[in-house]
PDB file of N, H, CA, C and O in Angstrom:
ATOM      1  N   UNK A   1       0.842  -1.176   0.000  1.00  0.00           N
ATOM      2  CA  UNK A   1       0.000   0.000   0.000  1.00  0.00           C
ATOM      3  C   UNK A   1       0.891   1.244   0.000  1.00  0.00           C
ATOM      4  O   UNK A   1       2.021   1.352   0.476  1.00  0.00           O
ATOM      5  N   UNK A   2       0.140   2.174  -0.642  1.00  0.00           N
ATOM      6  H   UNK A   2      -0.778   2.086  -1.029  1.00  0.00           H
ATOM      7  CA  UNK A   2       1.294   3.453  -0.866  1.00  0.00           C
ATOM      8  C   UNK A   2       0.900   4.541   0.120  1.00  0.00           C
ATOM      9  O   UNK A   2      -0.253   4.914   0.335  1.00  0.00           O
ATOM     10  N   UNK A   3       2.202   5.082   0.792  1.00  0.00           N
ATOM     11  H   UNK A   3       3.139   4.779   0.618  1.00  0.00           H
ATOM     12  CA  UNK A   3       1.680   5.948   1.772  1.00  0.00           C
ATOM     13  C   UNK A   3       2.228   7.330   1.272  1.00  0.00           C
ATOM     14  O   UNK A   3       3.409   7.531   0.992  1.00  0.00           O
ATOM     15  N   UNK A   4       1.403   8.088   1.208  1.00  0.00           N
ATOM     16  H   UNK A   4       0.443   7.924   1.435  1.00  0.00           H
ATOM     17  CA  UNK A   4       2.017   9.840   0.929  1.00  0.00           C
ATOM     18  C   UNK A   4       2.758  10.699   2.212  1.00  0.00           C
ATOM     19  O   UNK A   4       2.258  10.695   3.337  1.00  0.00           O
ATOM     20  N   UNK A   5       3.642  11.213   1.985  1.00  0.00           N
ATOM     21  H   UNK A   5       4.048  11.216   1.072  1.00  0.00           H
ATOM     22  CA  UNK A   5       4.145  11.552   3.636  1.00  0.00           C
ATOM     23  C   UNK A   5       4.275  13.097   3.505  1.00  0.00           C
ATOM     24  O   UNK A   5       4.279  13.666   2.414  1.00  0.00           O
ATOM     25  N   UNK A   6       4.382  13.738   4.718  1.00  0.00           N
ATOM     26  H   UNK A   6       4.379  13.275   5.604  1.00  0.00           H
ATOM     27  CA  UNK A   6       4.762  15.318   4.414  1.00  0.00           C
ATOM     28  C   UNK A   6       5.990  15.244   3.658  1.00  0.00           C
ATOM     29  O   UNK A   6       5.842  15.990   2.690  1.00  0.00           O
ATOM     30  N   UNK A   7       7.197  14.675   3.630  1.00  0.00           N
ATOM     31  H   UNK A   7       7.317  14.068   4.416  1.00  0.00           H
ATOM     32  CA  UNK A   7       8.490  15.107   3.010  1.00  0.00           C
ATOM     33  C   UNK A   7       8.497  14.583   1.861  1.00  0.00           C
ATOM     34  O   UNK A   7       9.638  14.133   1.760  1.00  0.00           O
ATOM     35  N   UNK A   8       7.796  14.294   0.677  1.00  0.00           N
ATOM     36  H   UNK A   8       6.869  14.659   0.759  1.00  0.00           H
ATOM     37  CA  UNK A   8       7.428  13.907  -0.302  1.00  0.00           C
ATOM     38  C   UNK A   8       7.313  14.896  -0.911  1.00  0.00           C
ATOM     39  O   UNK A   8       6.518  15.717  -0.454  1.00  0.00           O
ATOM     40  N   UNK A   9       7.995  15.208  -2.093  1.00  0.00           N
ATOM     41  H   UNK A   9       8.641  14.541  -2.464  1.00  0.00           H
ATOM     42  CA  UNK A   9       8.020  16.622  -3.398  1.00  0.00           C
ATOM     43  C   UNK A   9       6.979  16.405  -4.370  1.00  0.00           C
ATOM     44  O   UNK A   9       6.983  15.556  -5.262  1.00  0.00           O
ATOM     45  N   UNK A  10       6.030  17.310  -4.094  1.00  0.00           N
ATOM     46  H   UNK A  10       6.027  17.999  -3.370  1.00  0.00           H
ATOM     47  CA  UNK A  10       4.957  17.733  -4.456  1.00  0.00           C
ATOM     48  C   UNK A  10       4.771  16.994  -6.330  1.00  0.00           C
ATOM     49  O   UNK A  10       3.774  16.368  -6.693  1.00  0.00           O
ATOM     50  N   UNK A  11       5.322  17.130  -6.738  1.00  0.00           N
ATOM     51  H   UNK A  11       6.131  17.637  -6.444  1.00  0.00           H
ATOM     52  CA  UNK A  11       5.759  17.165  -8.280  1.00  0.00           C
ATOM     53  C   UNK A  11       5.727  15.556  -8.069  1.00  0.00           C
ATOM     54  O   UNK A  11       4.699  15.060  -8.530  1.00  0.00           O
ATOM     55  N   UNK A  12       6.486  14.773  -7.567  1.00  0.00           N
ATOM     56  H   UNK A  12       7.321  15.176  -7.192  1.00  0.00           H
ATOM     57  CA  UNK A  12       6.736  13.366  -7.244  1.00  0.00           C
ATOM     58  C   UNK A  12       5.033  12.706  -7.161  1.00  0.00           C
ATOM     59  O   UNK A  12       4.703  11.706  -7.798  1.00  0.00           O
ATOM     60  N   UNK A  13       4.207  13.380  -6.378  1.00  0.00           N
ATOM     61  H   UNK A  13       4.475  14.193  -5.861  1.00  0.00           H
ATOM     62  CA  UNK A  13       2.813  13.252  -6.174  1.00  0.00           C
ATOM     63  C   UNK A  13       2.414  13.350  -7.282  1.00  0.00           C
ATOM     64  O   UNK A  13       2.111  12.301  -7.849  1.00  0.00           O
ATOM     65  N   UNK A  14       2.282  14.471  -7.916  1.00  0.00           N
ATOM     66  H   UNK A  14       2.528  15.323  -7.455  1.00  0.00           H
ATOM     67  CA  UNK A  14       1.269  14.350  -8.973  1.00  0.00           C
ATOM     68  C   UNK A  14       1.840  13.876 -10.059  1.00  0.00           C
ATOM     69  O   UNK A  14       1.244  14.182 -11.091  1.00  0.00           O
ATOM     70  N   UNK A  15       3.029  13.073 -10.221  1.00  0.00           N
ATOM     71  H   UNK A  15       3.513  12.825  -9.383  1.00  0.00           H
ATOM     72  CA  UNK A  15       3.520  12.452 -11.202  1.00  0.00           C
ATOM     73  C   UNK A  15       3.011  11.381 -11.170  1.00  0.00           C
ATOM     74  O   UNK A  15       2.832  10.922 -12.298  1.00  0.00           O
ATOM     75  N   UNK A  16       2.524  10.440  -9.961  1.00  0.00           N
ATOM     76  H   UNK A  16       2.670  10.812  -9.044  1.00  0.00           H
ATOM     77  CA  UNK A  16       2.200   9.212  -8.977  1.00  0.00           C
ATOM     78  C   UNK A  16       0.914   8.775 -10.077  1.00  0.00           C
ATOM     79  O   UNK A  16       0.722   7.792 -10.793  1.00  0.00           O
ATOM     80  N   UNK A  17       0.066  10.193  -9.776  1.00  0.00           N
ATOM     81  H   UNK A  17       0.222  10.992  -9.195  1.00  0.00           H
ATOM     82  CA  UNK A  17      -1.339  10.238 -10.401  1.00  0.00           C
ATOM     83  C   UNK A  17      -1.903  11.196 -10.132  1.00  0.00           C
ATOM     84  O   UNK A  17      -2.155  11.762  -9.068  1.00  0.00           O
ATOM     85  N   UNK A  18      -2.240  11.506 -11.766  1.00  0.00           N
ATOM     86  H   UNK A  18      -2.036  11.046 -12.631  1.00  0.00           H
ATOM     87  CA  UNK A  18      -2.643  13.143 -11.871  1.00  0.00           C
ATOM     88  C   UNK A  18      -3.893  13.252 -11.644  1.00  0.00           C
ATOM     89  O   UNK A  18      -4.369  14.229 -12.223  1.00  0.00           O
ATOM     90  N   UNK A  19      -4.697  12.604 -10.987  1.00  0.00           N
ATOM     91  H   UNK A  19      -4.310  11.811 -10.517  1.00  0.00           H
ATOM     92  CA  UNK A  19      -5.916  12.114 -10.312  1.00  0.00           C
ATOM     93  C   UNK A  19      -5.730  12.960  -8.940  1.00  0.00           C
ATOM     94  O   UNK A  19      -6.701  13.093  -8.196  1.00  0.00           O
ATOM     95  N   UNK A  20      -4.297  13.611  -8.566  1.00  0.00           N
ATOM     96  H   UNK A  20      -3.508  13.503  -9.171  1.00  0.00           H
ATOM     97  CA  UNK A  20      -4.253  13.996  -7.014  1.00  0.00           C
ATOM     98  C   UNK A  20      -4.427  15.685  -7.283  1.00  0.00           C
ATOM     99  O   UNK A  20      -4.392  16.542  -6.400  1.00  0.00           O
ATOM    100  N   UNK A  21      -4.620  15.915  -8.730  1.00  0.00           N
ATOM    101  H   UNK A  21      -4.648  15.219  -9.447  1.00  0.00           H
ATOM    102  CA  UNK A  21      -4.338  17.378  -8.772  1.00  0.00           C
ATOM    103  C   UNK A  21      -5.729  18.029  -8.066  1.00  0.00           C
ATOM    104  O   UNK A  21      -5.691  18.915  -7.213  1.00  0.00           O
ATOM    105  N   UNK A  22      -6.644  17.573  -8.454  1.00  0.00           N
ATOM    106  H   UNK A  22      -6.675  16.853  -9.147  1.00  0.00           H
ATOM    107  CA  UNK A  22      -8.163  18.300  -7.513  1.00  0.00           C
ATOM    108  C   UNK A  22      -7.749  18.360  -5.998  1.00  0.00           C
ATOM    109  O   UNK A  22      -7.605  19.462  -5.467  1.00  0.00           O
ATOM    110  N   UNK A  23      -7.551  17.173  -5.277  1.00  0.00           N
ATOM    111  H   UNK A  23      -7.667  16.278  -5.708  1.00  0.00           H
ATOM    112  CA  UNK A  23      -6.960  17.010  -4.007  1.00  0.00           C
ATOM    113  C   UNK A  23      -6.536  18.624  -3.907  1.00  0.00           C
ATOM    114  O   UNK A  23      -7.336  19.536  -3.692  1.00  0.00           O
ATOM    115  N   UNK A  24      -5.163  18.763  -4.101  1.00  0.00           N
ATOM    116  H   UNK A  24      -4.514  18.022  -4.276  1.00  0.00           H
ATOM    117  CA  UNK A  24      -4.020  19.901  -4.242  1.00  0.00           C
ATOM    118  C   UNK A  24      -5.134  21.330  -4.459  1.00  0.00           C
ATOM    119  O   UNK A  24      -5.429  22.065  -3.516  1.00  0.00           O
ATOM    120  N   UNK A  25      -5.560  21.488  -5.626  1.00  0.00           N
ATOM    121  H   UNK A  25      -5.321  20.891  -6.392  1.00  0.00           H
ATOM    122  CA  UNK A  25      -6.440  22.354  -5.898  1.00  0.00           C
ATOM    123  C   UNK A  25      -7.349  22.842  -4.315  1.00  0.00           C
ATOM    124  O   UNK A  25      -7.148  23.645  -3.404  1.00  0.00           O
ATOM    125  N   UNK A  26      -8.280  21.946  -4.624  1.00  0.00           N
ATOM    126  H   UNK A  26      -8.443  21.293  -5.364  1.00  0.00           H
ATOM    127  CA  UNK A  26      -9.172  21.774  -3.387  1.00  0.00           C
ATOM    128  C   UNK A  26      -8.602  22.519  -2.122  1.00  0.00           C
ATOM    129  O   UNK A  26      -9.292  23.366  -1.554  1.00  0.00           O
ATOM    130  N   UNK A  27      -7.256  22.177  -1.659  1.00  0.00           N
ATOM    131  H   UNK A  27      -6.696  21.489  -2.120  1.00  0.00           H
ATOM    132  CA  UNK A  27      -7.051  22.616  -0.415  1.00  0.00           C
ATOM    133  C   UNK A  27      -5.589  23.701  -0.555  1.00  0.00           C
ATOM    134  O   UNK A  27      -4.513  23.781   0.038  1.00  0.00           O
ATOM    135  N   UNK A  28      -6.310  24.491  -1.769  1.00  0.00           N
ATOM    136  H   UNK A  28      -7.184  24.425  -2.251  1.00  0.00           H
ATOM    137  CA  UNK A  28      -5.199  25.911  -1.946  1.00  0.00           C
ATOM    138  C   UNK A  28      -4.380  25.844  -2.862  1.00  0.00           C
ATOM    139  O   UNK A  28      -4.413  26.895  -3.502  1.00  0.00           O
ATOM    140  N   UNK A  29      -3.441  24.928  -3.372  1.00  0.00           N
ATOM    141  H   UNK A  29      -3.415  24.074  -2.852  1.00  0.00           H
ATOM    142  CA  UNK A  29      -2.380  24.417  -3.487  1.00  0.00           C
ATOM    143  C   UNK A  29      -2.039  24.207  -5.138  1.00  0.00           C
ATOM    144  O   UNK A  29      -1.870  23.127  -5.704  1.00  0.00           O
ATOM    145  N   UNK A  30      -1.997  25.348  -5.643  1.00  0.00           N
ATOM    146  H   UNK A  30      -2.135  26.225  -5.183  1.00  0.00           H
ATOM    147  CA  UNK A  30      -2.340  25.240  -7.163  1.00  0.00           C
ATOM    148  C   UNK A  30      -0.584  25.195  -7.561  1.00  0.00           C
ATOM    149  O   UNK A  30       0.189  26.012  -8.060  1.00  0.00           O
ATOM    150  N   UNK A  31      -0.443  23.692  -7.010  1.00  0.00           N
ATOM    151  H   UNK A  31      -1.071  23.028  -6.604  1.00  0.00           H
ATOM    152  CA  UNK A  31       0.705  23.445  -7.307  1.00  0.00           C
ATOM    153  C   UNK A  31       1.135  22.942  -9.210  1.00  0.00           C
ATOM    154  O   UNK A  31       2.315  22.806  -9.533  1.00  0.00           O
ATOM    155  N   UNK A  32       0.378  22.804  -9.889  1.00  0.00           N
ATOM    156  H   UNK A  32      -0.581  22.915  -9.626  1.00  0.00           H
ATOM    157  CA  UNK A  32       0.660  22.280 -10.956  1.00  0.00           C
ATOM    158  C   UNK A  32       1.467  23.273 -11.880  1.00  0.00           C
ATOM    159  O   UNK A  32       2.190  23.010 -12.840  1.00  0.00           O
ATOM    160  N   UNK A  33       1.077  24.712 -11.216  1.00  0.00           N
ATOM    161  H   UNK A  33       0.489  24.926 -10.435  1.00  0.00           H
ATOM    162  CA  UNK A  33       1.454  25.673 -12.625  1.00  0.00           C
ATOM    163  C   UNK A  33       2.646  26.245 -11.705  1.00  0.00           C
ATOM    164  O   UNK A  33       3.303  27.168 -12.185  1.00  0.00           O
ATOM    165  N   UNK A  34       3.011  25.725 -10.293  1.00  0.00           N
ATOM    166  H   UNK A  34       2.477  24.975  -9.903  1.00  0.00           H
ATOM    167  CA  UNK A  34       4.524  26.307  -9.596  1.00  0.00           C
ATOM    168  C   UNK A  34       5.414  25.870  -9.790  1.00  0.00           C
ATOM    169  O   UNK A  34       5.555  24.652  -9.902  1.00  0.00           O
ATOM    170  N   UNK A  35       6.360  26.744  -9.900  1.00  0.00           N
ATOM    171  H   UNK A  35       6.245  27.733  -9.809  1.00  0.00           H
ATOM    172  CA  UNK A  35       8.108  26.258 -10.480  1.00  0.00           C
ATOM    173  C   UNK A  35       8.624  25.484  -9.142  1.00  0.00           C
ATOM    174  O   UNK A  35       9.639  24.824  -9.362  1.00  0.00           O
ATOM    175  N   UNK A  36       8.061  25.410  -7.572  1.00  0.00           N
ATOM    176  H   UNK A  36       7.236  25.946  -7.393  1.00  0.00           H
ATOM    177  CA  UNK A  36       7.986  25.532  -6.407  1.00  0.00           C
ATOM    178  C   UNK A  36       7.754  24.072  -6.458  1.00  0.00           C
ATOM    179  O   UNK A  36       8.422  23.411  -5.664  1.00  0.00           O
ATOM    180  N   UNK A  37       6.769  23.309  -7.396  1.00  0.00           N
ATOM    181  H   UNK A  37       6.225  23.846  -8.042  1.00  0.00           H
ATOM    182  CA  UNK A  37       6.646  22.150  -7.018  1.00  0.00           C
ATOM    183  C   UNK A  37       7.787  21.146  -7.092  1.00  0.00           C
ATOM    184  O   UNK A  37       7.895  20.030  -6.583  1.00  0.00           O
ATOM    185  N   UNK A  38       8.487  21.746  -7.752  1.00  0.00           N
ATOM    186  H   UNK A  38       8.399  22.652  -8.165  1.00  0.00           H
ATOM    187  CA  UNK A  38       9.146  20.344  -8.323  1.00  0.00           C
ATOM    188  C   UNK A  38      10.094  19.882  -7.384  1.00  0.00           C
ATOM    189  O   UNK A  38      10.367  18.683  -7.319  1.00  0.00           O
ATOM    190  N   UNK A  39      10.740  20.915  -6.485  1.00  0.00           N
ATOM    191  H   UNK A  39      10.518  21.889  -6.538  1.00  0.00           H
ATOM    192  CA  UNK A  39      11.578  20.826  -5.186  1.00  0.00           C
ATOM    193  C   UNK A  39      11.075  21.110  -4.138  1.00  0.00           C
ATOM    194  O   UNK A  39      11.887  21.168  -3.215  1.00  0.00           O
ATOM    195  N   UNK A  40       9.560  21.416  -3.760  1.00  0.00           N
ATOM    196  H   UNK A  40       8.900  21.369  -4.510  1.00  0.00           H
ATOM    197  CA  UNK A  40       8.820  21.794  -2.627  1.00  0.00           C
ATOM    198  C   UNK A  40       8.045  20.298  -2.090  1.00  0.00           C
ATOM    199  O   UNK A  40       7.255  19.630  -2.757  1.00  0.00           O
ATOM    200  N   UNK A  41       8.544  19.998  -0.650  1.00  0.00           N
ATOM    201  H   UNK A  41       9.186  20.541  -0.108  1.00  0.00           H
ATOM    202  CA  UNK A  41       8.058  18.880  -0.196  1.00  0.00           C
ATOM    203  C   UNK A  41       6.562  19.412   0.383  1.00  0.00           C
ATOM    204  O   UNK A  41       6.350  20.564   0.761  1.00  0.00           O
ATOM    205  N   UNK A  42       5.783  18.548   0.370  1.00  0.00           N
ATOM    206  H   UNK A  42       5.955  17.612   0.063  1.00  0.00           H
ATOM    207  CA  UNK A  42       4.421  18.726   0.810  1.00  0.00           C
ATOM    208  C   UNK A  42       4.318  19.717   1.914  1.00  0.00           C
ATOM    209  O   UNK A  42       3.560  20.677   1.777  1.00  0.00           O
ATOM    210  N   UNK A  43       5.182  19.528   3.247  1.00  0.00           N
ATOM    211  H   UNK A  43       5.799  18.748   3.359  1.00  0.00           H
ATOM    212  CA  UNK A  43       5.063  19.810   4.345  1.00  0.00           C
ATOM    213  C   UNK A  43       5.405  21.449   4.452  1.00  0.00           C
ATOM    214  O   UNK A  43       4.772  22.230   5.162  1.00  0.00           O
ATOM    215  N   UNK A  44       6.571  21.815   3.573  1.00  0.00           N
ATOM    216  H   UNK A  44       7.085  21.180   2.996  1.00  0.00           H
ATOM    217  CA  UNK A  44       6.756  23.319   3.201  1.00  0.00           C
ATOM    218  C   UNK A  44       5.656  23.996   2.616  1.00  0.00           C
ATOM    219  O   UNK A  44       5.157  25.047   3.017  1.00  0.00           O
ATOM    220  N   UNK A  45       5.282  23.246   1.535  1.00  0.00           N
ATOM    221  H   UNK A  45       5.688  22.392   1.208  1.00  0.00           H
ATOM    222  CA  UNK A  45       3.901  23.789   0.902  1.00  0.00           C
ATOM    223  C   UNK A  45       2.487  24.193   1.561  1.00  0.00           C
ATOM    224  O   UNK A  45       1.575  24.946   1.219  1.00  0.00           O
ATOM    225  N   UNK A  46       2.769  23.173   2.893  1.00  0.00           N
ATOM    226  H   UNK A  46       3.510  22.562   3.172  1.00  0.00           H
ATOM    227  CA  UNK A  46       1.524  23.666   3.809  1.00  0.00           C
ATOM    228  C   UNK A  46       2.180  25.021   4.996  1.00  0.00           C
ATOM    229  O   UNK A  46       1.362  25.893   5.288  1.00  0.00           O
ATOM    230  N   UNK A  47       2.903  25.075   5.308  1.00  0.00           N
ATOM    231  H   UNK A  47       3.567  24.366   5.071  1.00  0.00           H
ATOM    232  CA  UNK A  47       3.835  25.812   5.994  1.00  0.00           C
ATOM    233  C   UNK A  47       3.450  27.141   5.329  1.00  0.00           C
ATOM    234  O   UNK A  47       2.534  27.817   5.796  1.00  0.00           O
ATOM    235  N   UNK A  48       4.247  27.581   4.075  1.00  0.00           N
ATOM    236  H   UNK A  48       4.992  27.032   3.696  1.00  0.00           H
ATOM    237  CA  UNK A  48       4.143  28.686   3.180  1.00  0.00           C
ATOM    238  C   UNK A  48       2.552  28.961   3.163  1.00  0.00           C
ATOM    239  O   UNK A  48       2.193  30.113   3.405  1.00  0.00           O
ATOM    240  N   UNK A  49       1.594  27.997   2.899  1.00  0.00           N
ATOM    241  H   UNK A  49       1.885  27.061   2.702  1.00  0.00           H
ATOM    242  CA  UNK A  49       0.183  28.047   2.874  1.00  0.00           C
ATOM    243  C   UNK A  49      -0.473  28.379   4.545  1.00  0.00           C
ATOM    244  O   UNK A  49      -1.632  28.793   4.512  1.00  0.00           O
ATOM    245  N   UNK A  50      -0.088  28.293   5.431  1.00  0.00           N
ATOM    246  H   UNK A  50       0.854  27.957   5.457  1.00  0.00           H
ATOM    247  CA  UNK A  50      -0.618  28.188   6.547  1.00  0.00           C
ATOM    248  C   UNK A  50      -1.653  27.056   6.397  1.00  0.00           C
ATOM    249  O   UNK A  50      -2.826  27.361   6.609  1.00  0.00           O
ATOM    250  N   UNK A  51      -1.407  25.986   6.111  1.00  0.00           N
ATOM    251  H   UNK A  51      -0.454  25.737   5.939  1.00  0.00           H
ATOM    252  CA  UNK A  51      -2.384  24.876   5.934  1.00  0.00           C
ATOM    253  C   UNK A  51      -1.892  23.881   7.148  1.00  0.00           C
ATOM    254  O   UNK A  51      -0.834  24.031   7.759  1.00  0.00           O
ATOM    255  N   UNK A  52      -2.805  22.887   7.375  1.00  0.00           N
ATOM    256  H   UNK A  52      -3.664  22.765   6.878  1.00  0.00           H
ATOM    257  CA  UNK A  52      -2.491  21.470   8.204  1.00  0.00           C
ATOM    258  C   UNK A  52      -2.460  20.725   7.550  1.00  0.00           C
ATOM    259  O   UNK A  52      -3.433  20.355   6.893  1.00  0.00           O
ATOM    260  N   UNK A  53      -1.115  20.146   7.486  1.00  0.00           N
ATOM    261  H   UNK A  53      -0.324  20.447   8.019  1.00  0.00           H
ATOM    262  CA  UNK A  53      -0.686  19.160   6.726  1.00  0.00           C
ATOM    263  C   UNK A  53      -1.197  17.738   7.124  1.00  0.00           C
ATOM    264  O   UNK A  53      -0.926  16.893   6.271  1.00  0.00           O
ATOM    265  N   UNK A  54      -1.633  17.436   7.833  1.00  0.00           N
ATOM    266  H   UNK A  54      -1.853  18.122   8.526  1.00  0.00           H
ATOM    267  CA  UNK A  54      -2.320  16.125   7.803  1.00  0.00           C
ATOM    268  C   UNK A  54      -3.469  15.763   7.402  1.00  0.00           C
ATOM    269  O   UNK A  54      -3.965  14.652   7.211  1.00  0.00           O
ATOM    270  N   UNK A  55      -4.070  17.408   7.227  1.00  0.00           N
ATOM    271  H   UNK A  55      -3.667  18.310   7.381  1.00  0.00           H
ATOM    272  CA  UNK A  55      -5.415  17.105   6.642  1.00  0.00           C
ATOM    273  C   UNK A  55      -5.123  16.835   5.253  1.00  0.00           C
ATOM    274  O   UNK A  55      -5.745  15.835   4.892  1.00  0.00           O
ATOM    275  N   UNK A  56      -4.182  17.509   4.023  1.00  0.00           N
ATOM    276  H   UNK A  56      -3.677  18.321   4.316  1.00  0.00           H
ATOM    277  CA  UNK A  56      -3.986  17.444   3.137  1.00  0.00           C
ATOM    278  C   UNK A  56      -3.493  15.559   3.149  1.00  0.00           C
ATOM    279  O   UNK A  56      -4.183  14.844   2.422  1.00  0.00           O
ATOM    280  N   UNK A  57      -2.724  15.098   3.693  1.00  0.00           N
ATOM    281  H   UNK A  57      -2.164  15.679   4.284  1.00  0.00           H
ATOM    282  CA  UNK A  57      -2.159  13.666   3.648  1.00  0.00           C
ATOM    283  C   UNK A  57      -3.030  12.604   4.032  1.00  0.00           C
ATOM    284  O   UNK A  57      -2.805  11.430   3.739  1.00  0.00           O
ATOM    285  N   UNK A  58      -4.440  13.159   4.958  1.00  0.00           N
ATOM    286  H   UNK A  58      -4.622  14.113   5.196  1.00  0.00           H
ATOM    287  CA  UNK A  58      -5.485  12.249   4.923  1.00  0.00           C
ATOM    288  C   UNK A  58      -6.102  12.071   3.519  1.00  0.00           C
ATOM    289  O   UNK A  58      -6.409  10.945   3.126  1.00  0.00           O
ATOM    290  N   UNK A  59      -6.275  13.094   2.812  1.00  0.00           N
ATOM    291  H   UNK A  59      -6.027  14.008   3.131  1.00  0.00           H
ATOM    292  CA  UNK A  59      -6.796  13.210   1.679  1.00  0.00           C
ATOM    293  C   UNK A  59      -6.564  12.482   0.844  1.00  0.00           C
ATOM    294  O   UNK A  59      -7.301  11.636   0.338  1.00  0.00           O
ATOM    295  N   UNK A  60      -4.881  12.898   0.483  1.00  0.00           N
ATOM    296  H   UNK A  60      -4.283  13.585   0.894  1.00  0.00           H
ATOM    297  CA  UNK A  60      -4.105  11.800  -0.473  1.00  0.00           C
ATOM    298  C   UNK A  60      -4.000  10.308  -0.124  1.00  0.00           C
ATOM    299  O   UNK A  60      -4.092   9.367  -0.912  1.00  0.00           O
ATOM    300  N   UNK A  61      -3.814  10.268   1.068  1.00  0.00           N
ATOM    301  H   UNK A  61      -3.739  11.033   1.708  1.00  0.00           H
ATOM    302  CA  UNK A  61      -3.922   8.553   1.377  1.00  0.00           C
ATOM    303  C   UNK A  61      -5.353   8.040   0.771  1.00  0.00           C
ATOM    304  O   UNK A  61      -5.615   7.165  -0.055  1.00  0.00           O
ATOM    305  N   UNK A  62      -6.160   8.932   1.510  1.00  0.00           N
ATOM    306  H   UNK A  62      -5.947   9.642   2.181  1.00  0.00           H
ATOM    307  CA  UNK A  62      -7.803   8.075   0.899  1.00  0.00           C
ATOM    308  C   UNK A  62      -7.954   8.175  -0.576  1.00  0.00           C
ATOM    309  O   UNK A  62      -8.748   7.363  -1.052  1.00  0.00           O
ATOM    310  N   UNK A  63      -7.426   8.909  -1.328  1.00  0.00           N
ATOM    311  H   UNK A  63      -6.781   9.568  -0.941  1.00  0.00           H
ATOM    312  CA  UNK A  63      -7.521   9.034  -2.697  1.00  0.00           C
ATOM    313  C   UNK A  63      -7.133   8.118  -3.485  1.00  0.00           C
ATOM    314  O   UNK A  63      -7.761   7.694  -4.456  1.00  0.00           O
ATOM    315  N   UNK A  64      -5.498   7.573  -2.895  1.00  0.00           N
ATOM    316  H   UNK A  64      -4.989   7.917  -2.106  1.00  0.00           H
ATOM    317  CA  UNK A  64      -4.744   6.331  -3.405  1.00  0.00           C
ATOM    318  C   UNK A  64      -5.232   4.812  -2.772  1.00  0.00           C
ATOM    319  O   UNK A  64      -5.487   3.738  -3.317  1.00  0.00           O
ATOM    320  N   UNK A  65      -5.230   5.196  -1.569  1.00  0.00           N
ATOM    321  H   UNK A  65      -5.023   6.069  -1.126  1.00  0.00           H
ATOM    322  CA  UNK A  65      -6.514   3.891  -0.845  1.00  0.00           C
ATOM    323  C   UNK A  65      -7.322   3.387  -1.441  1.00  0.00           C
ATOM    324  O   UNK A  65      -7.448   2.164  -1.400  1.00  0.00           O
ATOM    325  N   UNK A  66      -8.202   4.247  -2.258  1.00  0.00           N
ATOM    326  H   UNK A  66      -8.100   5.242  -2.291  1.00  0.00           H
ATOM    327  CA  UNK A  66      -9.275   3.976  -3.528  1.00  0.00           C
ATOM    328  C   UNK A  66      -8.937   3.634  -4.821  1.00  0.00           C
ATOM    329  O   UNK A  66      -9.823   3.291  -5.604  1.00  0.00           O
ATOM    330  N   UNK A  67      -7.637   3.687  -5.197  1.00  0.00           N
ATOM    331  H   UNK A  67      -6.917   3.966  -4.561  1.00  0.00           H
ATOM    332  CA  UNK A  67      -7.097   3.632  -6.120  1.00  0.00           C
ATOM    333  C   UNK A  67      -6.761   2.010  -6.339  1.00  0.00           C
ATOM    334  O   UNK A  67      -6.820   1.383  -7.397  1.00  0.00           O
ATOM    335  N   UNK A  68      -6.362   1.489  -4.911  1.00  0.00           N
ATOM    336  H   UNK A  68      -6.314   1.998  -4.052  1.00  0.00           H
ATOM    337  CA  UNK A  68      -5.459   0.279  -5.182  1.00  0.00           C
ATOM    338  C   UNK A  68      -6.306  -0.796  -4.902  1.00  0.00           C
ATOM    339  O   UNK A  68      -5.943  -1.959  -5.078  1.00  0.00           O
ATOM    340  N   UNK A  69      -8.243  -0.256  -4.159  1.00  0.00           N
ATOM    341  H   UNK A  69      -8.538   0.689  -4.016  1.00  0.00           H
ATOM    342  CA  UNK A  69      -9.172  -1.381  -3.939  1.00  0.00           C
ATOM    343  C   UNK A  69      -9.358  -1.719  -4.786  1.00  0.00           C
ATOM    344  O   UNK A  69     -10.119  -2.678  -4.914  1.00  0.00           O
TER     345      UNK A  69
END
């Protein structure tokens, strides 16, 4: 089973499956069109965002969770 973690580079994610870009969207994170993604680990990205990063990593887990039933 695949687990998404905060220190995981953003870019690495949505390379995984571009199925995670709404996720990202959804919770601010209009990482697809940032030069930021490609070396920005999740956990900075929520940081810079003032976001909670676990809510974003619950997300992605359940997204890929669904993916692999």
């Amino acid at each position: 089973m695949m687990k998404i973690t905060k220190d995981m580079i953003i870019a690495d994610v949505l390379n995984m499956n571009r199925g995670t870009v709404p996720i990202f969207m959804q919770n601010g994170l209009h990482c697809m069109g940032c030069v930021m993604a490609s070396g920005e680990t999740i956990e900075e990205a929520c940081m810079v965002h003032g976001m909670d990063c676990e809510i974003l990593l619950d997300e992605l887990n359940d997204f890929f969770d669904k993916q692999e039933a």
